[in-house]
C-alpha positions as CSV (number, residue, x, y, z in Angstrom):
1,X,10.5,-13.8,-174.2
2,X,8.9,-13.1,-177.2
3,X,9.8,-10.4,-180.1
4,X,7.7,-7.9,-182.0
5,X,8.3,-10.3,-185.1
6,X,7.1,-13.5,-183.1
7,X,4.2,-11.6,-181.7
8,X,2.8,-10.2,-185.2
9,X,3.3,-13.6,-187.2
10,X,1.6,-15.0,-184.4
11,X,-1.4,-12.5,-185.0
12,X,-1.6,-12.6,-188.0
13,X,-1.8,-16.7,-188.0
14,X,-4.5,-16.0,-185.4
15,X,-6.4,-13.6,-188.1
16,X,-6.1,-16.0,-191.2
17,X,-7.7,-18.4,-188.7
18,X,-10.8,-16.2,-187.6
19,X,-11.5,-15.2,-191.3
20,X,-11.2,-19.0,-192.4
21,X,-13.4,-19.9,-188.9
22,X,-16.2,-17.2,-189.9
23,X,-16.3,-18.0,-193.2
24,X,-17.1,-21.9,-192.1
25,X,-19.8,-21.2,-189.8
26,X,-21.2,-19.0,-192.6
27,X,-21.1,-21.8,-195.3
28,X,-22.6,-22.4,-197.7
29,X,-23.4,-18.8,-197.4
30,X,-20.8,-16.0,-198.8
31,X,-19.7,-13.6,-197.1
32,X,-19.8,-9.7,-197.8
33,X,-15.8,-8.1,-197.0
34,X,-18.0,-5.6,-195.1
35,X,-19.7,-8.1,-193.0
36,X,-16.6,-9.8,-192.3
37,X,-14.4,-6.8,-191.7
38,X,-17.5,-6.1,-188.9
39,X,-17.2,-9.8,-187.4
40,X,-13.7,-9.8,-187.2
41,X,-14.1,-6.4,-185.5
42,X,-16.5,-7.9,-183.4
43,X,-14.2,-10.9,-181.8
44,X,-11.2,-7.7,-181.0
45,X,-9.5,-8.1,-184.2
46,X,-10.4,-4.8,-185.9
47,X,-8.4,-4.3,-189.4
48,X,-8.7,-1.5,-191.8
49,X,-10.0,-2.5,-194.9
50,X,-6.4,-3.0,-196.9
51,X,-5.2,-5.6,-194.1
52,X,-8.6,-7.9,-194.9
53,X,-7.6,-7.9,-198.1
54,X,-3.7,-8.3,-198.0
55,X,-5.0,-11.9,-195.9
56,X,-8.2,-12.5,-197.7
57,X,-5.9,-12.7,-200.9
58,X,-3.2,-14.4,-198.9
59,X,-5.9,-17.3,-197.9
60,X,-6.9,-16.9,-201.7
61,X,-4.1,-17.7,-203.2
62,X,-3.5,-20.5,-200.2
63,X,-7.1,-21.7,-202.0
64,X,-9.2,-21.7,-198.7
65,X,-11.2,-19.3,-200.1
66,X,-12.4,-17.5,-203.4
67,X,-13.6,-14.1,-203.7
68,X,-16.6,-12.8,-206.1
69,X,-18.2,-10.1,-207.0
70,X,-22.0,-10.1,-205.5
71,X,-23.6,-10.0,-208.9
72,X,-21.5,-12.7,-210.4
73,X,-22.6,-15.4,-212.6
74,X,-19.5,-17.3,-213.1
75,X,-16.2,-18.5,-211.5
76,X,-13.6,-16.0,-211.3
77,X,-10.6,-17.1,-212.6
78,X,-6.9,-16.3,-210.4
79,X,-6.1,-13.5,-211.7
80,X,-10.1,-11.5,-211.9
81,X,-9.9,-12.4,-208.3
82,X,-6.7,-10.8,-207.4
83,X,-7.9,-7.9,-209.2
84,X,-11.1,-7.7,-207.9
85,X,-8.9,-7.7,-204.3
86,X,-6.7,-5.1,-205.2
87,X,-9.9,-3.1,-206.6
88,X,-11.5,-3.7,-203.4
89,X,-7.7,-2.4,-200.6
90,X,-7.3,0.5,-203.3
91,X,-10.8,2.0,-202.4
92,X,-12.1,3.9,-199.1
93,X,-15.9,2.0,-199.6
94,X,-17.7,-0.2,-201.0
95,X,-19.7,2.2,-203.6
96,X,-16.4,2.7,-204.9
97,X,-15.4,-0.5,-205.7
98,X,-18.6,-0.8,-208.0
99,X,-20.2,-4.0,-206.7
100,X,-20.0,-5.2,-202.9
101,X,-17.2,-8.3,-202.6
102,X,-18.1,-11.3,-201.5
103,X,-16.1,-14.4,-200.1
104,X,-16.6,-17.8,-199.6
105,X,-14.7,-21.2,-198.4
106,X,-13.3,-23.6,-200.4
107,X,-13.7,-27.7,-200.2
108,X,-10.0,-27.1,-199.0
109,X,-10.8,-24.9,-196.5
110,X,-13.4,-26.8,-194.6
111,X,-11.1,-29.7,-194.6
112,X,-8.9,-27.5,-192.8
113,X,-10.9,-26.0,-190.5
114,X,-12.7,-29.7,-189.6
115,X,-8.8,-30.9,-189.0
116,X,-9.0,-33.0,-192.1
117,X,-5.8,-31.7,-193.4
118,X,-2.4,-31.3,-192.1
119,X,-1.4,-28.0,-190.0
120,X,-1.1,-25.3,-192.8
121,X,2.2,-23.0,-192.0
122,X,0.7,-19.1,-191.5
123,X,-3.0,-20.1,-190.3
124,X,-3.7,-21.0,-186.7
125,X,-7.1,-23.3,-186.4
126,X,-9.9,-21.2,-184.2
127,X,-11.9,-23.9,-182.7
């Protein structure tokens, strides 16, 4: 029997594990927050826009994944991209936020998602 606890980390493993997922098949390609935030609505995981980026940050700061602004130049240190983040859950849409968010995978999390690295604790693989 399983409690509400077991059945939302389980969830939200299953979540960090579509983002990281999409975000491979996309590679090397970014992705927009918008577009992803439509994918993962797409497969019947549909979050508002503060949930994507409570896990996008959480897989951030795991580094799976890095975040950017779409006009960008340069790498984005730690903190501009937790900022950036927080920028992005604190606003209603996109226009607010003043330049659309993008997101990409790291070297790390392609090794994860290929298997090349151990299980990570919080992220089930989608294969």
């Amino acid at each position: 029997m399983w409690t509400r606890k077991q059945e939302q980390r389980l969830y939200n493993e299953r979540l960090r594990g579509w983002i990281i997922y999409l975000l491979y098949k996309a590679k090397p390609k970014p992705m927009e927050m918008a577009g992803l935030l439509h994918m993962l609505d797409a497969r019947n995981m549909p979050i508002p826009r503060r949930r994507l980026a409570e896990e996008v940050d959480y897989l951030r700061s795991s580094r799976l994944l890095r975040v950017f602004p779409q006009r960008s130049d340069k790498e984005l240190d730690e903190m501009a991209q937790a900022k950036w983040i927080q920028r992005y859950a604190d606003c209603d849409n996109d226009e607010e936020v003043g330049d659309m968010l993008c997101v990409r995978i790291t070297t790390a999390g392609i090794n994860f998602q290929d298997g090349v690295t151990d299980k990570m604790d919080g992220i089930s693989r989608v294969e």
